[in-house]
GULORO-316951 format. One record per residue: x, y, z negated of N, C-alpha, C in turn. Coordinates in steps of 0.2 Angstrom, whole numbers, always signed. Atoms other than C-alpha are relative to their C-alpha. Last residue first. Layout:
nx_ny_nz_cax_cay_caz_cx_cy_cz
X_Y_Z_X_Y_Z_X_Y_Z
...
***
This chain:
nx_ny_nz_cax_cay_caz_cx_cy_cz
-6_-3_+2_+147_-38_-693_+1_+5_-7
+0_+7_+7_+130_-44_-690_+7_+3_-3
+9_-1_+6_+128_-25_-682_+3_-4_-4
-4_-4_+4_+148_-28_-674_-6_+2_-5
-7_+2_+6_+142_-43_-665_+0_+5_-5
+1_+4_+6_+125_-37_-659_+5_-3_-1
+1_-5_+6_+134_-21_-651_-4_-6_-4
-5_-2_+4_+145_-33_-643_-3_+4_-5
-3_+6_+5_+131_-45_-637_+7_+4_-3
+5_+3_+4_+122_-31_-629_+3_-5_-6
+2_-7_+7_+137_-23_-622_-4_-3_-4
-5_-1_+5_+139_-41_-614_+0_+6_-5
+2_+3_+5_+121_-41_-608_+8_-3_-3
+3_-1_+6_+124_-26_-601_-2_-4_-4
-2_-8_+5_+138_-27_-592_-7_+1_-3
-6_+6_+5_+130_-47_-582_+4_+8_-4
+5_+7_+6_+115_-38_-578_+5_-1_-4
+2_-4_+0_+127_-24_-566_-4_-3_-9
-7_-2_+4_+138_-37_-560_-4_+6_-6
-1_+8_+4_+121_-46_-554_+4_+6_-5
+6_+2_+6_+115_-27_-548_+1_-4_-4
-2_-7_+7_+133_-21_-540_-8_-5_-5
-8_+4_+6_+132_-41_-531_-2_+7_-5
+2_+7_+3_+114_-39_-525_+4_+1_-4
+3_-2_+6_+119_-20_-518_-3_-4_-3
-5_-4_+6_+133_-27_-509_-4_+1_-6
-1_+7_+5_+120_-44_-503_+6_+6_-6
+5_+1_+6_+109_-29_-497_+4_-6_-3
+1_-5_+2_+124_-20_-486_-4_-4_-6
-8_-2_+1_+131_-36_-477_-3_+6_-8
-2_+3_+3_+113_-40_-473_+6_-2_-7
+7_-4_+4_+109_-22_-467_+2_-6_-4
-4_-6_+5_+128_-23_-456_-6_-1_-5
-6_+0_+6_+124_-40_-452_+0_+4_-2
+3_+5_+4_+105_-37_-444_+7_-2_-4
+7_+0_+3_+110_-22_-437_-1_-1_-5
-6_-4_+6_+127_-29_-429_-3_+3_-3
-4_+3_+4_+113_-43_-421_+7_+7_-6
+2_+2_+6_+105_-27_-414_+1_-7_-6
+2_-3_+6_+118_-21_-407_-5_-1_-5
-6_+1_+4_+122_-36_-397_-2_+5_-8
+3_+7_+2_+102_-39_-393_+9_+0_-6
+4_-2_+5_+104_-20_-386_+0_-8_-4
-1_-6_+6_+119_-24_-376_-4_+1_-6
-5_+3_+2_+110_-41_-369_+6_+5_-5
+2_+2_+5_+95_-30_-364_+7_-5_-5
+1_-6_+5_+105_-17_-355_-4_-4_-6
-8_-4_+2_+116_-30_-344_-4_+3_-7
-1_+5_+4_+98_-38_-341_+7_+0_-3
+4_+2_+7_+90_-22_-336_+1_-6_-6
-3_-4_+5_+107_-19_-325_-6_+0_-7
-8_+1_+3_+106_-35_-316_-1_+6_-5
+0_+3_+3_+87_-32_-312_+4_-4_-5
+6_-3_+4_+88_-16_-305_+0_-7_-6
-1_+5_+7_+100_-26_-295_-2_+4_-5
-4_-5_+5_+99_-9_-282_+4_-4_-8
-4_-3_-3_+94_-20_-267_+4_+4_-6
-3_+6_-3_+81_-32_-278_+9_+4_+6
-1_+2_+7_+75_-16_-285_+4_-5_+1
-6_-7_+4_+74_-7_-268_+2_-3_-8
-5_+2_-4_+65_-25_-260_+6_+7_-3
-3_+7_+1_+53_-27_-275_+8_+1_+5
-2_-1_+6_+49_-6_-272_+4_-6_-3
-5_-3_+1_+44_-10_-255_+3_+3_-5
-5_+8_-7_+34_-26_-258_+6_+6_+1
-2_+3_+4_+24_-14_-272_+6_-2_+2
-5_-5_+5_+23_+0_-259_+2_-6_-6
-7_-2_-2_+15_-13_-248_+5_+4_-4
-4_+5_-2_+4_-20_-260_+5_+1_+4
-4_+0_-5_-4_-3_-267_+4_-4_+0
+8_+1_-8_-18_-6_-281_+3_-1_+6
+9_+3_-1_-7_-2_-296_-3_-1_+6
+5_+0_-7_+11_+3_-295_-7_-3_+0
+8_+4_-2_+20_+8_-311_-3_+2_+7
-3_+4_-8_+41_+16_-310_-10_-7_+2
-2_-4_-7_+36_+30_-319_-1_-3_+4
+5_-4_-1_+27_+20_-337_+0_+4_+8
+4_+4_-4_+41_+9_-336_-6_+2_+1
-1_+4_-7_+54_+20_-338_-4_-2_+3
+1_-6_-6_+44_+29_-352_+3_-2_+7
+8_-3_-3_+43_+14_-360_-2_+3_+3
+2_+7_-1_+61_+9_-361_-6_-1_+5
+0_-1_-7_+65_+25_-366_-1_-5_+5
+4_-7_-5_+55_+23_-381_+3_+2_+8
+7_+3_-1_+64_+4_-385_-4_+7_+3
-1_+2_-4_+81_+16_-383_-7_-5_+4
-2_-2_-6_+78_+28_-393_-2_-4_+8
+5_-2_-1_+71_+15_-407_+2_+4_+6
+4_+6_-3_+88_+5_-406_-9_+1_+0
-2_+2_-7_+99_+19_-405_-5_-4_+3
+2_-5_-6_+92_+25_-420_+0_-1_+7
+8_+1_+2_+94_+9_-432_-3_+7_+5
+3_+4_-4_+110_+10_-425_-7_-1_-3
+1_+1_-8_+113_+25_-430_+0_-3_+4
+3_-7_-2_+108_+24_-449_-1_+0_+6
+7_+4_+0_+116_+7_-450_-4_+6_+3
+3_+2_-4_+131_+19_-446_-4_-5_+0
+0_-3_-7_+130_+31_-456_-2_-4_+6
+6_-1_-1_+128_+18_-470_-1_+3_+5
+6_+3_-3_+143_+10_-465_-8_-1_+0
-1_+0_-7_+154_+25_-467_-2_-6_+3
+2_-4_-4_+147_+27_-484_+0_+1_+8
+8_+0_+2_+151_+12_-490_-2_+5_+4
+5_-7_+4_+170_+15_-484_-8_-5_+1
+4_+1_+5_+178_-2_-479_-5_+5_-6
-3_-5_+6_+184_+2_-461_-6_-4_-6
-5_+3_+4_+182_-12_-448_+4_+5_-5
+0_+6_+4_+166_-8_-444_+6_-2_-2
+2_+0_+9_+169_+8_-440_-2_-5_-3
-6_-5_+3_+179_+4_-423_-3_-3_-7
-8_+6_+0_+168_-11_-417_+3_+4_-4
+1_+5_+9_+153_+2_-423_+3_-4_+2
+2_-6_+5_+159_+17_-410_+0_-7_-6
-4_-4_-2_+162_+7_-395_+1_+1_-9
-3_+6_+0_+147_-1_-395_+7_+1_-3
+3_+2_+6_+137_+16_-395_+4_-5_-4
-2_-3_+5_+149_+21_-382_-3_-1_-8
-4_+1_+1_+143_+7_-373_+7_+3_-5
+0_+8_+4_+126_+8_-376_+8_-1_+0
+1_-2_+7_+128_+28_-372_+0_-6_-2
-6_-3_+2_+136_+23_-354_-3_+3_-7
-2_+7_+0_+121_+7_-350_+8_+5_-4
+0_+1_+7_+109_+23_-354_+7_-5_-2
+2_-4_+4_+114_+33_-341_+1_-5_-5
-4_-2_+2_+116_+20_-329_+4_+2_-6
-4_+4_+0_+100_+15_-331_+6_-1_-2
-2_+2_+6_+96_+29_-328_+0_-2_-4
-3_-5_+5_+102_+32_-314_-3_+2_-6
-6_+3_+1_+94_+17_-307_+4_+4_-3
-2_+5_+5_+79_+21_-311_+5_-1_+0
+0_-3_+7_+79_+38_-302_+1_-6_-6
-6_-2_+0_+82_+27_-286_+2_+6_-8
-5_+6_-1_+69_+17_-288_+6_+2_-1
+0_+4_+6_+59_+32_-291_+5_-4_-3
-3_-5_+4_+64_+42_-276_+0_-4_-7
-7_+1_-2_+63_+25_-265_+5_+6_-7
-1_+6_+3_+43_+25_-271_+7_-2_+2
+3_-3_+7_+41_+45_-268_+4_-9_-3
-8_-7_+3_+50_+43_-250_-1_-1_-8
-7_+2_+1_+38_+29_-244_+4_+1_-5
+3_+4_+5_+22_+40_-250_+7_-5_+0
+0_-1_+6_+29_+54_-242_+1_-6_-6
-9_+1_+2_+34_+48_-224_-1_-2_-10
+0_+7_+6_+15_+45_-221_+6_-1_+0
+3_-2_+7_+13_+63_-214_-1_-6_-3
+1_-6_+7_+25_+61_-202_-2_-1_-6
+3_-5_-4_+21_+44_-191_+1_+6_-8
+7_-4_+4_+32_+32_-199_-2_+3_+3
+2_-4_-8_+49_+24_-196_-6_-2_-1
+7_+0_+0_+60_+21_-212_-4_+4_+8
+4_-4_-6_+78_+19_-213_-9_-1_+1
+6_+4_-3_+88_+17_-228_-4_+2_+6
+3_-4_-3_+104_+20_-238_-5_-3_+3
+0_-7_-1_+116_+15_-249_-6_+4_+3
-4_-3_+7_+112_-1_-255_-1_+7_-1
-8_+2_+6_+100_-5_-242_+1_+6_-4
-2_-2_+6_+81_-5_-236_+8_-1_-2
-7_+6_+0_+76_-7_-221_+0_+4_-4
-4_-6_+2_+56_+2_-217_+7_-7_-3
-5_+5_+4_+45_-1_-203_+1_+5_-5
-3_-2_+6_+29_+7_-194_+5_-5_-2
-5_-6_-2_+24_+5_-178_+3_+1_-4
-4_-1_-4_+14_-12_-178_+6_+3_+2
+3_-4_-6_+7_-8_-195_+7_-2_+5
+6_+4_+4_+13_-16_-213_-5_+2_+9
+4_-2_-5_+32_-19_-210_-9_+0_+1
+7_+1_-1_+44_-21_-222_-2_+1_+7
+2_-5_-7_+66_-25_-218_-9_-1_-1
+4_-3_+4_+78_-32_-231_-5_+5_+4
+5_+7_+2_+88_-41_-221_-4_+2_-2
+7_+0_-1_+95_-26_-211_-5_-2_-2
+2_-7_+0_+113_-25_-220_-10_+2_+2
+2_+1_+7_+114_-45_-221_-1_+10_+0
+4_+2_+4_+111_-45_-204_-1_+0_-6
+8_+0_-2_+121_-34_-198_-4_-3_-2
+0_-7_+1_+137_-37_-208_-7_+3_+2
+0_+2_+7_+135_-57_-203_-1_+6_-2
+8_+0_-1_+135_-50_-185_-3_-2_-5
+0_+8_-2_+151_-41_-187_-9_-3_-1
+2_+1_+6_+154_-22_-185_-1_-8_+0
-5_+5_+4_+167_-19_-173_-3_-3_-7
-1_+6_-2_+155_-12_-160_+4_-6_-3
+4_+4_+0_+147_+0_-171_+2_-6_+4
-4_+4_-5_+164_+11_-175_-8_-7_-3
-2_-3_-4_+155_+23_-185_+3_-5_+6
-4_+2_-3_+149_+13_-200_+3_+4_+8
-4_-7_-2_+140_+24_-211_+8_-3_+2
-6_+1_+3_+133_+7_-220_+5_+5_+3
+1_+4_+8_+113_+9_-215_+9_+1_-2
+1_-6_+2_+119_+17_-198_-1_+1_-7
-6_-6_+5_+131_+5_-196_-3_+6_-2
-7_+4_+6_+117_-9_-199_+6_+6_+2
+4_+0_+6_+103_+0_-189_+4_+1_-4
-1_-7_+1_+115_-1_-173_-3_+3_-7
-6_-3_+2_+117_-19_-176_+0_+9_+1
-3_+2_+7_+100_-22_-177_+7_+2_-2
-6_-9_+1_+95_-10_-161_+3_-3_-6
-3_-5_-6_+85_-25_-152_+6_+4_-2
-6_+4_-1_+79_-32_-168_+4_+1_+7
-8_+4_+2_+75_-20_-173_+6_-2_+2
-5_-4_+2_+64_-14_-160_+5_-1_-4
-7_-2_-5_+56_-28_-159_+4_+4_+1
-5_+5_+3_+50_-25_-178_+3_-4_+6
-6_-3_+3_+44_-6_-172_+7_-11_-3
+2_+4_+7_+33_-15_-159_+6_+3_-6
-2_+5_+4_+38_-3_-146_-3_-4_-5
-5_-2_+8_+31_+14_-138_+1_-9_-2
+4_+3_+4_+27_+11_-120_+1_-1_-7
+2_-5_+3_+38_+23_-109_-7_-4_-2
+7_+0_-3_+47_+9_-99_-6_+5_-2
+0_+1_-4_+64_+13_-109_-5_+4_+6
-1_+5_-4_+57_+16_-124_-1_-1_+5
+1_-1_-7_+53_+29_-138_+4_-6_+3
-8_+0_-2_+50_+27_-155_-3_-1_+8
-6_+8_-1_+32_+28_-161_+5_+1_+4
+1_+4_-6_+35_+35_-172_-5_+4_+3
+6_-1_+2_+44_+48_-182_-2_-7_+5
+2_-1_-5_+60_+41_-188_-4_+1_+3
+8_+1_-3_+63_+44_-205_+1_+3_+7
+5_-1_-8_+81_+40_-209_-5_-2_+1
+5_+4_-3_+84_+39_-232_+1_+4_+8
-2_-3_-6_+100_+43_-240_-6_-2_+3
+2_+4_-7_+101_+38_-256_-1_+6_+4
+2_-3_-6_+112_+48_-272_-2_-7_+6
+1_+6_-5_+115_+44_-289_-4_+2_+6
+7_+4_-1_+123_+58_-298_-1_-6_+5
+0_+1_-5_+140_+60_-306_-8_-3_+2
-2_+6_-4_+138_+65_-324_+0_+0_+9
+5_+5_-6_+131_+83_-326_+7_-4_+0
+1_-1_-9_+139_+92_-340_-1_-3_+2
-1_-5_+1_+134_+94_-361_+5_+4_+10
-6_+0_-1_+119_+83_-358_+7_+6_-2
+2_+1_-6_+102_+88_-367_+9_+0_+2
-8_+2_-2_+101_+83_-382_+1_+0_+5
-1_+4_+7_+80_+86_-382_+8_-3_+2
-1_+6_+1_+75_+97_-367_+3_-4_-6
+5_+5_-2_+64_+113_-365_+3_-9_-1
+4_-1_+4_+76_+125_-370_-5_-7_+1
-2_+1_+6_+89_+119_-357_-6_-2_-8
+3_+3_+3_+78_+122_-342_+3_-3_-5
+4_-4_-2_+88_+135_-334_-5_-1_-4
-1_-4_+5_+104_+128_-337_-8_+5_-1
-3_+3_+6_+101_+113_-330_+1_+4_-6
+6_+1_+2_+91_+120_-315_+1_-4_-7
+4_-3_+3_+107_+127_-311_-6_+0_-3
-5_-7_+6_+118_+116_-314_-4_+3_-1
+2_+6_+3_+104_+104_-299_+7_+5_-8
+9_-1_+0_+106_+119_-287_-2_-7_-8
+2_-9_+2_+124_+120_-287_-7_-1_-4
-4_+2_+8_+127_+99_-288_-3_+7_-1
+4_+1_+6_+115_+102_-273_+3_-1_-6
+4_-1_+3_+124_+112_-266_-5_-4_-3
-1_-6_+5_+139_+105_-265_-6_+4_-2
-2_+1_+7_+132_+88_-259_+0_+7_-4
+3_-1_+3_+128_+99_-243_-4_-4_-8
+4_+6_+1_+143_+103_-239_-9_+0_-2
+0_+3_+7_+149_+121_-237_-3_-8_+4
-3_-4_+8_+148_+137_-228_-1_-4_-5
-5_-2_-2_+147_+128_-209_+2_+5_-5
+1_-9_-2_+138_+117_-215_+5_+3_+2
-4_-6_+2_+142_+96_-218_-3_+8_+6
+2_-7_-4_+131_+82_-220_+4_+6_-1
-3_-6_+4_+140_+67_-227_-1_+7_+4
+0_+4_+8_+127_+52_-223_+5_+8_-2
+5_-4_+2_+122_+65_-205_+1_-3_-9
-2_-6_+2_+138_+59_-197_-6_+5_-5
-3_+1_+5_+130_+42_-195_+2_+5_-3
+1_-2_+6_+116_+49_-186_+5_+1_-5
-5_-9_+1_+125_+50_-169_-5_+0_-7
-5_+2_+2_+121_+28_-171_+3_+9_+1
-1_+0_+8_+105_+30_-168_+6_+1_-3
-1_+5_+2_+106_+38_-151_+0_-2_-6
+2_+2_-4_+98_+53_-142_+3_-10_-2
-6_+2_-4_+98_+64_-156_-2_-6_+5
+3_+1_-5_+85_+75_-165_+6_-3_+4
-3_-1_-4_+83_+81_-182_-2_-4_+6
+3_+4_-5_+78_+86_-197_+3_+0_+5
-2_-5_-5_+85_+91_-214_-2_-6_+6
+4_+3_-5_+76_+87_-230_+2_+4_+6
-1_-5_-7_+84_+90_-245_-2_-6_+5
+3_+4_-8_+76_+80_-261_+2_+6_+3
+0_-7_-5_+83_+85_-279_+0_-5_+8
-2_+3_-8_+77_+72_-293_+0_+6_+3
+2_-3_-7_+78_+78_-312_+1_-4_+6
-4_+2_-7_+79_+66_-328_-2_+6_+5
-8_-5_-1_+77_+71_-346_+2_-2_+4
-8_+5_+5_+66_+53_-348_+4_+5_+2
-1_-1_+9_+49_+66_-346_+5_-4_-5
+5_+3_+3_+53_+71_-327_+1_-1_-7
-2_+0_+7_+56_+86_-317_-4_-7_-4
+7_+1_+2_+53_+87_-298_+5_-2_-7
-1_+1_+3_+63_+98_-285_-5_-4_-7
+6_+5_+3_+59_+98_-267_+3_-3_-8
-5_+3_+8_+73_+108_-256_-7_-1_-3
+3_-3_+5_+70_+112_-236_+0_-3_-6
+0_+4_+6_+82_+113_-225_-5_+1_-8
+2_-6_+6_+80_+123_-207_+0_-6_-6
+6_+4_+3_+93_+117_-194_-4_+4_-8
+4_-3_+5_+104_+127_-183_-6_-5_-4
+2_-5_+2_+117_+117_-173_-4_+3_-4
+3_+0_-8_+121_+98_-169_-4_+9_-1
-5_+3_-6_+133_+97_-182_-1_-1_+7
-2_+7_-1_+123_+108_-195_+4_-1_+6
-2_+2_-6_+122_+128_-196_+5_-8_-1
-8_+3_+1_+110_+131_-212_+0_-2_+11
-1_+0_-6_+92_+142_-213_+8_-4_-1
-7_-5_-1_+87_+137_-232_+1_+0_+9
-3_+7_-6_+69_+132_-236_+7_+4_+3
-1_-3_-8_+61_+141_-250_+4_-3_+4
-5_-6_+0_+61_+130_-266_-3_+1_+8
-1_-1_-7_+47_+118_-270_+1_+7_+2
+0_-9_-6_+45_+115_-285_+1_-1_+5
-8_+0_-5_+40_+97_-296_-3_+10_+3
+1_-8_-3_+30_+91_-311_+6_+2_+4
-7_-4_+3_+30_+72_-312_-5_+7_+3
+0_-8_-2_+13_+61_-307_+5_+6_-1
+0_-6_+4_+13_+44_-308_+2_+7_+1
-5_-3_+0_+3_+34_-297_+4_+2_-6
-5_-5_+7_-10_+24_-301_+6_+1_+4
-7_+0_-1_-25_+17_-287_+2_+7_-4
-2_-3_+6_-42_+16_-293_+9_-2_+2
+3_-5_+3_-51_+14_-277_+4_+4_-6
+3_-1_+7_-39_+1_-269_-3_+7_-4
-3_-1_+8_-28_+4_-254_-8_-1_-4
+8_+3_+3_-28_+3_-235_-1_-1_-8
+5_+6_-1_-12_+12_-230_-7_-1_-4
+2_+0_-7_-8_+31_-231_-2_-9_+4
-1_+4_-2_-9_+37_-247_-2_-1_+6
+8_+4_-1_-11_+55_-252_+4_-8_+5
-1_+1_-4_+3_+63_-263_-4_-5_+4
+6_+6_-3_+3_+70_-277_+1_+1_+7
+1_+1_-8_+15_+82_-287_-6_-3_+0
+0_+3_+3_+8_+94_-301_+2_-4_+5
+7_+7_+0_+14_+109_-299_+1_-5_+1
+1_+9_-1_+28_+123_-303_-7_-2_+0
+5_+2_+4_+28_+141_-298_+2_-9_-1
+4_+2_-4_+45_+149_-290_-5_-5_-3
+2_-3_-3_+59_+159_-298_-6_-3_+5
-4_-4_-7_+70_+148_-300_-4_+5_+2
-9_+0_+2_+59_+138_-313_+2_+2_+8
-4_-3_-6_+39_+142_-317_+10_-3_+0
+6_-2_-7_+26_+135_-327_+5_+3_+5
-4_-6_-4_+35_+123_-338_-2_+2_+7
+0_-2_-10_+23_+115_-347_+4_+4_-1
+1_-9_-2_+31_+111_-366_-3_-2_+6
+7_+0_-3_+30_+92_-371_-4_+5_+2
+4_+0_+5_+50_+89_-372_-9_+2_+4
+4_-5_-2_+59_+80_-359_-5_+4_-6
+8_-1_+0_+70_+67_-366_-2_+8_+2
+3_+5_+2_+88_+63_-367_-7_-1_+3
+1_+1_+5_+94_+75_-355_+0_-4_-5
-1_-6_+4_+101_+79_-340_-1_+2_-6
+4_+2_+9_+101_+62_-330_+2_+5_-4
-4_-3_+7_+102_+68_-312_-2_-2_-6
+0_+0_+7_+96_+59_-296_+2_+4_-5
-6_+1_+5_+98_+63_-279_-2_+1_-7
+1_+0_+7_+89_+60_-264_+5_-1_-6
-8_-1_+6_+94_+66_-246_-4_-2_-8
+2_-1_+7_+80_+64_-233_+7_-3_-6
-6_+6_+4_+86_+64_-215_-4_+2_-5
-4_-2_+5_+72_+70_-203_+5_-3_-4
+3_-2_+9_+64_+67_-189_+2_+1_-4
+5_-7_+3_+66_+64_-168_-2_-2_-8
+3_+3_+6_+75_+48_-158_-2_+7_-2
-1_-3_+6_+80_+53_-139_-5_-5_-6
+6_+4_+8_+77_+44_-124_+1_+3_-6
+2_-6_+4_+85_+54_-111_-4_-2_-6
-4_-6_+3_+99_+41_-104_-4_+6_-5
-4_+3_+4_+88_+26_-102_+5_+7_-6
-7_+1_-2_+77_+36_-90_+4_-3_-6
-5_-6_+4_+59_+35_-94_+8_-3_-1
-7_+1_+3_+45_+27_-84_+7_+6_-1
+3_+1_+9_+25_+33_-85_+8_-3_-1
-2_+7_+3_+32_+43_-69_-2_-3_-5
-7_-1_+2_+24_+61_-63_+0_-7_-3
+2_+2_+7_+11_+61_-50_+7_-1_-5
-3_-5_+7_+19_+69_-36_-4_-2_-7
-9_-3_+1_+19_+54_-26_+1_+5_-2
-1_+2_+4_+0_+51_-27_+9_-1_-1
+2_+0_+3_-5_+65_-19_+1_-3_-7
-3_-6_+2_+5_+63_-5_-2_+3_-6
+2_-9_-4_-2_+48_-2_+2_+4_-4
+3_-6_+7_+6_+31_-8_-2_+4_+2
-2_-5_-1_+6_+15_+7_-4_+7_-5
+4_-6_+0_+0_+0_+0_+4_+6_+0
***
């Protein structure tokens, strides 16, 4: 069949290999442990800009009474910054919680033509700085700002915990210009995935073992959507406005594990602390510390609680399944059982020190009977006397 001039300028449903671009944003999360505890003030403003309550609307099929937890967050002004591929706008998302923890989210978008020109995006640099650097800035200052408000609150910021999420918007582009199954896609791009997940640069020397085990971890609840989960970093593909809900249950995961951290370096110095004084024979200096292990070990059962109150999912099954696979990637479950086995030390040192303590004030008590009932027997001698 001969085409009529008509139908020869119609324009092509196929797409040049060459011009296929990706499109969406990096999301940067980062943790800070800056407290103990949150105390139970509102704070109605910081930096200069109101705080509220977050929320975030779900985007698969879900349960009437679905739980969230709800943190209070800001939402700074958006910064104009010269990235690697030019002008990009940044916008900054800060949320306060009640274990004296902050998260700070930068959000820069973007547009390349292959996966693999992301990798440069894991250490994002400005052309007046990094963008670690600010957020360390920006995270100091919300530290000093919010001081009043917290209970023992750090005396400087530890090193934070940081992921890296890629959202790419769907649906992805292809070839023939029919959008993909995002879980063909994978598997087509897996090794690209994997150095982008390990900020491997050199994609052809990666091994196939390497991709695989970097990819394995991979949902999928809609043909178009995915999300890969590692160590370091992650990729998720979405349409826009259902990035959120992802991000929110990645930010969590990712707040747990910092502090986690957090506590696993106070149980330590805890530890630390009563090996030493335990081997002095002052009284007093092992009331002290019955004292603060007996503190440590309530402390710690309340933050316990408070952990597990944030990181609750009720009604939504793929956000649980993706929460399982960040947990199971973060060893979430290695370091709860690092932290119980700590607390189980302490609290055997505890139960000897208190043991140790009531058999001293046993013995002064005997020792104590047995003095009076000689006084008694000398002053009834010298009476008959």
């Amino acid at each position: 069949m001969i085409a009529t001039p008509e139908q020869s300028n119609l324009p092509t449903t196929k797409l040049n290999p060459d011009n296929l671009h990706y499109s969406g944003e990096v999301v940067y999360i980062y943790a800070f442990d800056v407290a103990y505890e949150m105390t139970r003030q509102p704070v109605r403003e910081l930096l200069g800009q109101p705080v509220a309550q977050f929320s975030i609307d779900v985007s698969k099929r879900s349960p009437k009474h679905l739980f969230f937890y709800r943190p209070q967050m800001v939402r700074l002004p958006a910064l104009e910054r010269i990235g690697p591929h030019g002008p990009v706008r940044v916008e900054r998302i800060i949320k306060l919680l009640p274990v004296g923890a902050i998260t700070i989210t930068f959000r820069v978008p973007f547009s390349v033509a292959r996966v693999e020109d992301l990798v440069e995006f894991h250490d994002l640099q400005f052309t007046n700085g990094s963008i670690h650097e600010e957020v360390c800035h920006l995270a100091e200052e919300v530290r000093r700002e919010l001081a009043s408000h917290y209970v023992r609150p750090v005396p400087t910021l530890e090193d934070e915990e940081a992921y890296t999420v890629f959202c790419f918007q769907a649906p992805l582009p292809s070839a023939d210009g029919s959008p993909p199954r995002a879980e063909n896609w994978l598997k087509t791009n897996r090794r690209q995935v994997a150095a982008l997940l390990t900020q491997e640069p050199a994609v052809d020397q990666l091994s196939k073992q390497e991709s695989d085990e970097s990819t394995g971890r991979f949902l999928s609840y809609y043909d178009q959507d995915l999300v890969v989960v590692d160590w370091d970093a992650a990729l998720l593909v979405d349409r826009p406005q259902n990035f959120d809900e992802t991000l929110y249950v990645m930010e969590l995961a990712n707040l747990q594990l910092a502090e986690l951290e957090a506590y696993d370096r106070i149980l330590d110095q805890a530890l630390e602390r009563a090996y030493r004084d335990l081997s002095s024979r002052s009284m007093r200096g092992r009331t002290a510390i019955l004292r603060e292990l007996r503190e440590i070990r309530i402390d710690l059962a309340r933050f316990s609680d408070e952990l597990s109150n944030i990181t609750k999912f009720f009604g939504d099954w793929h956000v649980a399944r993706i929460y399982e696979a960040l947990a199971a990637r973060f060893h979430l479950g290695d370091w709860h059982r690092t932290i119980d086995s700590k607390l189980q030390t302490l609290d055997n040192l505890y139960q000897l020190l208190n043991h140790d303590q009531t058999n001293r004030w046993m013995l002064i008590l005997e020792t104590t009977i047995v003095l009076l009932f000689i006084i008694d027997l000398v002053i009834l001698f010298i009476g008959l006397k």
